[in-house]
C-alpha positions in Angstrom: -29.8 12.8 12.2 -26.4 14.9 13.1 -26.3 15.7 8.8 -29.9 16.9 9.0 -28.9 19.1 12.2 -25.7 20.4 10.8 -27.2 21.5 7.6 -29.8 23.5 9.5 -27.4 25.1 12.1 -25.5 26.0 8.9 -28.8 27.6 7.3 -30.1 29.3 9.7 -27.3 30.8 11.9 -24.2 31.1 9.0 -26.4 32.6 6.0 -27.6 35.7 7.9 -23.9 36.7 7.6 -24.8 37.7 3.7 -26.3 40.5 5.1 -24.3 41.0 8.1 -23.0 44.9 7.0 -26.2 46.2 7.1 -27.6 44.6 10.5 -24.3 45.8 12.5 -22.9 49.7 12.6 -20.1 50.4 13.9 -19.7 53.8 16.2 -17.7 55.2 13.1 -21.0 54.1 10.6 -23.4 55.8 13.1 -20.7 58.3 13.2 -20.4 58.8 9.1 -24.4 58.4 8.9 -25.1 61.7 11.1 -22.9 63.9 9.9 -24.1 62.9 6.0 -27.9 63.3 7.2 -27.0 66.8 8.8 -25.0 67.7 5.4 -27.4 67.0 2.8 -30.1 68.8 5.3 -28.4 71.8 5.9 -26.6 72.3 2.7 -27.6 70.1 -0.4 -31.8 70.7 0.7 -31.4 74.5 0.9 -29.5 75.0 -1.7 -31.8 72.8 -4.1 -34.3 75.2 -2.5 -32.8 78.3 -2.7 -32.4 77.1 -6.6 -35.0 76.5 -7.5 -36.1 79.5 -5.9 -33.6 81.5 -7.9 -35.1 84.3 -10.3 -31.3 83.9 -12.1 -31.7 80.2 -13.2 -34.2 79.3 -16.6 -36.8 76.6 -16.9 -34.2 74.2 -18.5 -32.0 74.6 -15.5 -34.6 74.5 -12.6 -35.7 71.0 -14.4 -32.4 69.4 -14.2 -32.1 70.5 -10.5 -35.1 68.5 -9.9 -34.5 65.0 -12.0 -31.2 65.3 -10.0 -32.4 65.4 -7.0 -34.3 62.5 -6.7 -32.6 60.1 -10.0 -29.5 58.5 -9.7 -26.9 61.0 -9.9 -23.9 62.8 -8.0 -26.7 65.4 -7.0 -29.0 63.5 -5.9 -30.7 63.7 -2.0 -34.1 62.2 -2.3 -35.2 58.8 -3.2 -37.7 58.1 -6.2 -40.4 57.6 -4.3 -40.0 60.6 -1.7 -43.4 62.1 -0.4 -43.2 65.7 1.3 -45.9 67.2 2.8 -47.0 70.5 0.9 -46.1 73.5 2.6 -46.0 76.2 -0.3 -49.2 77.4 0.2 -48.6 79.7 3.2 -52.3 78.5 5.4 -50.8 75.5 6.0 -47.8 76.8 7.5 -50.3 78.7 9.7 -52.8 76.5 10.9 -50.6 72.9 10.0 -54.3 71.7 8.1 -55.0 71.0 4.8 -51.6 69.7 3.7 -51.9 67.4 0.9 -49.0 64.7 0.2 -46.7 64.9 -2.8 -44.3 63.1 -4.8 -40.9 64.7 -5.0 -40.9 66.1 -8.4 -44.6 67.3 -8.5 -43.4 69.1 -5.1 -40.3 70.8 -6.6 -41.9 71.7 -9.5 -45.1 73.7 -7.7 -42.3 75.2 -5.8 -41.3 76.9 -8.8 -44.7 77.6 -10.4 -46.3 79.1 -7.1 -43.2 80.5 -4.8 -42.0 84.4 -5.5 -38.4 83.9 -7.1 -35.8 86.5 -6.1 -32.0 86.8 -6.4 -30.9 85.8 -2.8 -31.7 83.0 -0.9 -35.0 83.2 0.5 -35.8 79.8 2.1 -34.3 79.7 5.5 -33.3 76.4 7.1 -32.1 76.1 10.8 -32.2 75.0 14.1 -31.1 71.2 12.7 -30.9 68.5 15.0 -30.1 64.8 14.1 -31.3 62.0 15.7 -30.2 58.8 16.4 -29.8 56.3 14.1 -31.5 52.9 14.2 -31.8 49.5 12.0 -34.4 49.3 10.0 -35.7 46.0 8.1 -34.0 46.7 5.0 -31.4 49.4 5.8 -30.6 52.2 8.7 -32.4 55.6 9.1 -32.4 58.3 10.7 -34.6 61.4 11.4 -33.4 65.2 11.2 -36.1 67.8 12.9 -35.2 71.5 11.6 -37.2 74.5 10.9 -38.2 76.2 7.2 -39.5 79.2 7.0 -40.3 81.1 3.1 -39.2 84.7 3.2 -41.1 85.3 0.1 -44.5 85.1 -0.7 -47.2 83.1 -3.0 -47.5 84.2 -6.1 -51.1 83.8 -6.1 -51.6 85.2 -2.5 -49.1 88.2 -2.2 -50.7 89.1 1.3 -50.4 85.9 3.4 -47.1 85.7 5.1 -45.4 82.4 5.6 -44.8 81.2 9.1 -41.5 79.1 10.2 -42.9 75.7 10.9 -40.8 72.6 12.1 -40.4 69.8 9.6 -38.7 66.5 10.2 -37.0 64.6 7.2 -36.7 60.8 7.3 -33.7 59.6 5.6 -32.2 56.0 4.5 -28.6 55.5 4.5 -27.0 53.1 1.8 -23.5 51.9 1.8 -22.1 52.8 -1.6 -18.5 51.9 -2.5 -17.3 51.8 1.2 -19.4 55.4 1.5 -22.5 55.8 3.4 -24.9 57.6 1.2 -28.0 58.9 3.2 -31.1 59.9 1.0 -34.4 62.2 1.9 -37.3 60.2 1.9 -40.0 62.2 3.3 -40.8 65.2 4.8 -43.5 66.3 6.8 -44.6 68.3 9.5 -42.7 67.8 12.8 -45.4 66.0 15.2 -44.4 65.9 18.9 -44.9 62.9 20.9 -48.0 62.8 22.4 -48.4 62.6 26.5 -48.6 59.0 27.6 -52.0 59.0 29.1 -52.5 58.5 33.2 -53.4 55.0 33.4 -56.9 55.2 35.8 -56.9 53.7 38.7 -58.2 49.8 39.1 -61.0 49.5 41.0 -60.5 47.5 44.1 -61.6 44.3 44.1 -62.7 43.0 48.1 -60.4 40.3 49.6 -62.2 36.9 49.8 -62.9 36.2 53.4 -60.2 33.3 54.9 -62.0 29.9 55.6 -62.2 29.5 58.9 -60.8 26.0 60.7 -63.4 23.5 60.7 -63.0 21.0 63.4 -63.9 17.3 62.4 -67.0 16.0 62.8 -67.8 13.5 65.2 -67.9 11.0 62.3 -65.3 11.7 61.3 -63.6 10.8 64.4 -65.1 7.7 64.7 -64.2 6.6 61.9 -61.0 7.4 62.7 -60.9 5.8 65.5 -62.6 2.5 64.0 -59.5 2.4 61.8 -56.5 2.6 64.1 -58.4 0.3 66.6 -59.7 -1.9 64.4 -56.8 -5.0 63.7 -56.2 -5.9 60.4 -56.4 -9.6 59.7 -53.6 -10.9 58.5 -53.5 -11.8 54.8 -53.9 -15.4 53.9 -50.4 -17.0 52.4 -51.3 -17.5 48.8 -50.4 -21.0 47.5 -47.2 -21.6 45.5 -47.5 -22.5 42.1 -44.3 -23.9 40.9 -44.7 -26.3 38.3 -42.9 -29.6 40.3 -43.7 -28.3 44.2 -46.7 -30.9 45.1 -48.6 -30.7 48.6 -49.2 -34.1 50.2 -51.9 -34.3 53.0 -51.6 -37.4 55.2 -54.7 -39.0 56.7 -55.0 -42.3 58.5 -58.7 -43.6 56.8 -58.1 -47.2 55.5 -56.2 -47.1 52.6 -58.0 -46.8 49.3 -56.6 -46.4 45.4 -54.6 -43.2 45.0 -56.8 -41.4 42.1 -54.8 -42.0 38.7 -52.8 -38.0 37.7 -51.6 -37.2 34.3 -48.7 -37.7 35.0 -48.1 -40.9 36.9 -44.6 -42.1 38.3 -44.4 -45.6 39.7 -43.8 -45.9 43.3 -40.8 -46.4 44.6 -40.7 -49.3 47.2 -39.8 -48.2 50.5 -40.3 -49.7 54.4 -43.2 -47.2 55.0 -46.0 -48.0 56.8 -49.2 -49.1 55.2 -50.3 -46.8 52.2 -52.3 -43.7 53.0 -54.4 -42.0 50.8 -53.0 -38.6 49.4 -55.1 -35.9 47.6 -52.6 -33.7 44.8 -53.6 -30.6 44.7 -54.0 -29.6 40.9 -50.4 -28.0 39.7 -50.0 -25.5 36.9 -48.8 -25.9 33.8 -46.0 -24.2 32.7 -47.0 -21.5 29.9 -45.3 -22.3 26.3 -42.5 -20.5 25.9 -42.7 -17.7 23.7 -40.6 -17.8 20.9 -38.0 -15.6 20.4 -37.2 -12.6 18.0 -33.9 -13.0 16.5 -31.7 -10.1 17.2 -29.8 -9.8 14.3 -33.4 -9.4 12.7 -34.5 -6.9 15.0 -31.4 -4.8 14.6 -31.8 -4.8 11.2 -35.5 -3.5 11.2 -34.9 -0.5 14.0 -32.0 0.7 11.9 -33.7 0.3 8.4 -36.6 2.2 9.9 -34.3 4.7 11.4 -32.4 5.4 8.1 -36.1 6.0 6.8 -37.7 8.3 8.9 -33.8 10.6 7.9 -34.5 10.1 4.8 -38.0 11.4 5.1 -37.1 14.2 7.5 -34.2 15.6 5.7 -36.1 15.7 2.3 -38.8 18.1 3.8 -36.2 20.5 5.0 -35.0 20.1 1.5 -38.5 21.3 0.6 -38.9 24.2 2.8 -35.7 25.3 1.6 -36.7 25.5 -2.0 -40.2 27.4 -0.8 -38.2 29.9 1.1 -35.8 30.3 -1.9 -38.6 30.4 -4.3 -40.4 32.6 -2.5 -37.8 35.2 -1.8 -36.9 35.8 -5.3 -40.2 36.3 -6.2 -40.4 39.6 -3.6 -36.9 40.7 -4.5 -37.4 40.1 -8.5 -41.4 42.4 -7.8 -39.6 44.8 -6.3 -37.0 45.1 -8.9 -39.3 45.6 -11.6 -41.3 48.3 -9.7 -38.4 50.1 -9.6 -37.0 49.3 -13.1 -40.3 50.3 -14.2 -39.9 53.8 -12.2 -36.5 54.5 -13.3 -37.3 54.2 -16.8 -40.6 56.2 -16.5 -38.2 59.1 -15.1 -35.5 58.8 -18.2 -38.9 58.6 -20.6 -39.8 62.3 -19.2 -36.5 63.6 -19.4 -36.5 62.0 -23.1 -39.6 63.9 -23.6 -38.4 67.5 -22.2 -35.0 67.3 -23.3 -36.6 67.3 -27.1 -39.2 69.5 -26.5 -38.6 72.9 -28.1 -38.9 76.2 -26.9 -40.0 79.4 -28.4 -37.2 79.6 -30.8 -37.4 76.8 -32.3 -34.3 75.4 -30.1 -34.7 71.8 -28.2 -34.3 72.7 -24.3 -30.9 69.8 -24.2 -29.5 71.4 -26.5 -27.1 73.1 -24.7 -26.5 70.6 -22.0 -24.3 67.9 -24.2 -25.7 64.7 -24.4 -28.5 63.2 -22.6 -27.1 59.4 -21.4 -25.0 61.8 -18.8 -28.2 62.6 -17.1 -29.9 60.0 -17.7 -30.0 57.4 -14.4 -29.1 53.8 -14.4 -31.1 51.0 -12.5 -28.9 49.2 -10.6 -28.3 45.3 -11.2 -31.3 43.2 -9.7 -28.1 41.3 -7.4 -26.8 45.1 -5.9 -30.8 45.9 -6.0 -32.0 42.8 -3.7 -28.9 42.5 -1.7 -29.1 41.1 1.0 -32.0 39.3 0.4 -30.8 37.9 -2.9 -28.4 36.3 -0.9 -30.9 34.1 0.9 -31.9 33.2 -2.4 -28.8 31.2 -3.8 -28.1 30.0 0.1 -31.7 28.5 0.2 -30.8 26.5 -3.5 -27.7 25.6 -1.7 -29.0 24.2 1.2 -31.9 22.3 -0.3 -29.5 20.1 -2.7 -27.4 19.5 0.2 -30.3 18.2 2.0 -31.7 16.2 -0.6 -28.1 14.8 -1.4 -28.3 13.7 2.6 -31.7 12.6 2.6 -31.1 10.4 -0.6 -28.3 8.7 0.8 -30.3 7.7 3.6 -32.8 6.6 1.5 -30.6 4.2 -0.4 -29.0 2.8 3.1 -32.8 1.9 4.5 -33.9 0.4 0.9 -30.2 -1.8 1.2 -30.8 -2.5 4.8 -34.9 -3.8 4.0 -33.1 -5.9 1.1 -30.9 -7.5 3.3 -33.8 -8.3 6.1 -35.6 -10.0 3.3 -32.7 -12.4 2.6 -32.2 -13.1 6.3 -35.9 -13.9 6.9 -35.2 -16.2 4.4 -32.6 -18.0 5.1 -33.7 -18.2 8.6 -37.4 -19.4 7.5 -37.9 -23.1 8.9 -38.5 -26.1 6.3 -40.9 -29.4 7.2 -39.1 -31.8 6.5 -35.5 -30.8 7.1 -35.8 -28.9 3.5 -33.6 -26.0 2.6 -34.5 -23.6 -0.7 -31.9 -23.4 -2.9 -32.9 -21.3 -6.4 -36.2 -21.9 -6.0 -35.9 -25.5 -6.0 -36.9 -27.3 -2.6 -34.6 -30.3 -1.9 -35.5 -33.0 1.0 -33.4 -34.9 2.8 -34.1 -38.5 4.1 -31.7 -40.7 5.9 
């Protein structure tokens, strides 16, 4: 059994260290992680903004801002699945109702349908104050409360003024190339905790009233009494059975025949007086005497059946082991062809506006160089799934070293049983004095 439990302690406790960078931060991380979350808040979010916001900056240029922002790039601060919650519309900033949910890029890009564009910066982001940052399941976050408020108005409701509301921004931070890179993704409106509500008072329940002594009843005292005064007969000697201990009685009746026993003995002449009649009282037999196991046989069984039930045990883990694998790559590889899928659904719409054309005649990348340097590329389904992939290759591991383990102990309990056959064998008794030799039975007679 120490293989089996060896190979498990190794499995469980050792291959959690695949992943053992992004369970443990060090004060510098936590460190590097809130400074980078304050950054891309205070700087890289208002800027985009502000951009976007711009009245100097075309439709071409306000379009690459936003695939930046949120595909793999330099530029980027959002993830590709980032949902904000809409504040453009200047009621919701108002009354905090109505707010729908949307996806980063349909977001950004109602920002610069719907928002009045000027010159200077317009969207005003302060007050920022970063939290701290904890573990998630897959990676460490963090959330950054600050407050927005749109200087500008709606272009479709000139009258409304915009109110400065308090947003929070969740953010994942990703270890890239020894650099923690910390990404938006969400924003919604900042919610305060809500009062822990005064727990109401239990309603007390009445104490159950303490028994009372009893004193014993008069029976009970008796009875009592009868016991300790009443003497307890002695016990009656129970009658030795050993097999040669015979009682004799002696009486003094004229002598008659002694009554023949199964076992008879002839008397031994003495000078005794005349013969008395004796009465045997009937002796027990001694029980047959079980046979014996032989040892070396039972040796052999308890460790064949020992090496069996490894066998058995250690394959199973062997199982599990491939389940676990199996089933681990098949979350990691969805997962990676979700977002496969979404990063080439974002380089097929950049495809499509880069070769659209404008009024001119002229395609809108046309002055932009070429297109593979905006273009994102999906990471490799290893760097993707990591550290889960991990688990993967560990669990393969670990189940052929456990089958390799539970195999051999396989083999030892088939040799053991083989060699229990033989010795039953040769240790099988023969009428006759006969032995087996080759399948031939040969007799002896003297």
């Amino acid at each position: 059994m120490r293989y089996l439990y060896c190979t498990l302690f190794l499995f469980i406790f050792l291959c959690p260290t695949f992943g053992q960078d992004a369970t443990k931060l060090s004060a510098s991380d936590v460190s590097e992680i809130r400074a980078e979350a304050r950054k891309v808040i205070e700087t890289h979010l208002s800027e985009l903004l502000n951009s976007i916001a711009s009245s100097e900056l075309g439709q071409q240029g306000q379009q690459l801002l936003i695939y930046d922002s949120f595909m793999s790039s330099k530029s980027q601060i959002f993830s590709s699945n980032a949902i904000i919650e809409d504040d453009i519309s200047p009621e919701y900033t108002t009354s905090g109702k109505g707010y729908a949910e949307l996806k980063v890029k349909t977001y950004l890009e109602n920002l610069g349908l719907y928002y009045s564009k000027s010159a200077e910066y317009s969207i005003k982001i302060s007050e920022v104050n970063v939290t701290e940052v904890k573990q998630g399941k897959d990676s460490p976050y963090v959330q950054v409360h600050f407050r927005s408020h749109f200087t500008n108005t709606h272009r479709n409701k000139p009258t409304l003024k915009y109110s400065p509301v308090l947003r929070t921004a969740e953010m994942n931070a990703e270890k890239v190339d020894n650099q923690w890179k910390v990404l938006i993704a969400g924003i919604r409106y900042y919610k305060a905790a809500a009062p822990q509500a005064v727990a109401a008072a239990a309603e007390a329940k009445p104490m159950p009233a303490k028994p009372a002594p009893t004193k014993p009843t008069t029976t009970t005292k008796v009875a009592a009494e009868q016991t300790v005064a009443t003497p307890t007969k002695p016990a009656e000697k129970t009658q030795e059975t050993k097999p040669q201990a015979v009682a004799v009685k002696t009486q003094t009746p004229p002598p008659t025949k002694p009554e023949p026993t199964p076992a008879e003995t002839k008397p031994v002449a003495t000078n005794a007086p005349p013969p008395t009649q004796t009465t045997r009282i009937a002796e027990n037999k001694p029980e047959p005497a079980v046979e014996k196991k032989d040892v070396a046989l039972t040796a052999l069984e308890t460790k064949a059946a020992k090496y069996q039930r490894q066998g058995i045990l250690i394959k199973s883990g062997a199982g599990l082991a491939v389940v676990g694998a199996a089933a681990t790559y098949f979350v990691v590889n969805s997962a990676y062809t979700d977002y496969k899928a979404g990063v080439d659904k974002s380089n097929a719409e950049l495809q499509s506006w880069w070769d659209a054309k404008d009024a001119n005649g002229r395609t809108n990348g046309q002055n932009f160089g070429t297109i593979d340097s905006y273009k994102a590329q999906p990471k490799s389904v290893v760097a993707f799934g990591s550290p889960g992939i991990y688990f993967v290759g560990a669990g393969i591991v670990a189940a052929g070293v456990l089958w390799a383990v539970g195999s051999g102990s396989s083999r030892k309990a088939k040799e053991l049983r083989r060699q229990l056959e033989q010795k039953k064998l040769s240790l099988s008794p023969q009428a006759g004095w006969s032995q087996r030799y080759a399948g031939v039975s040969i007799r002896y007679k003297f």
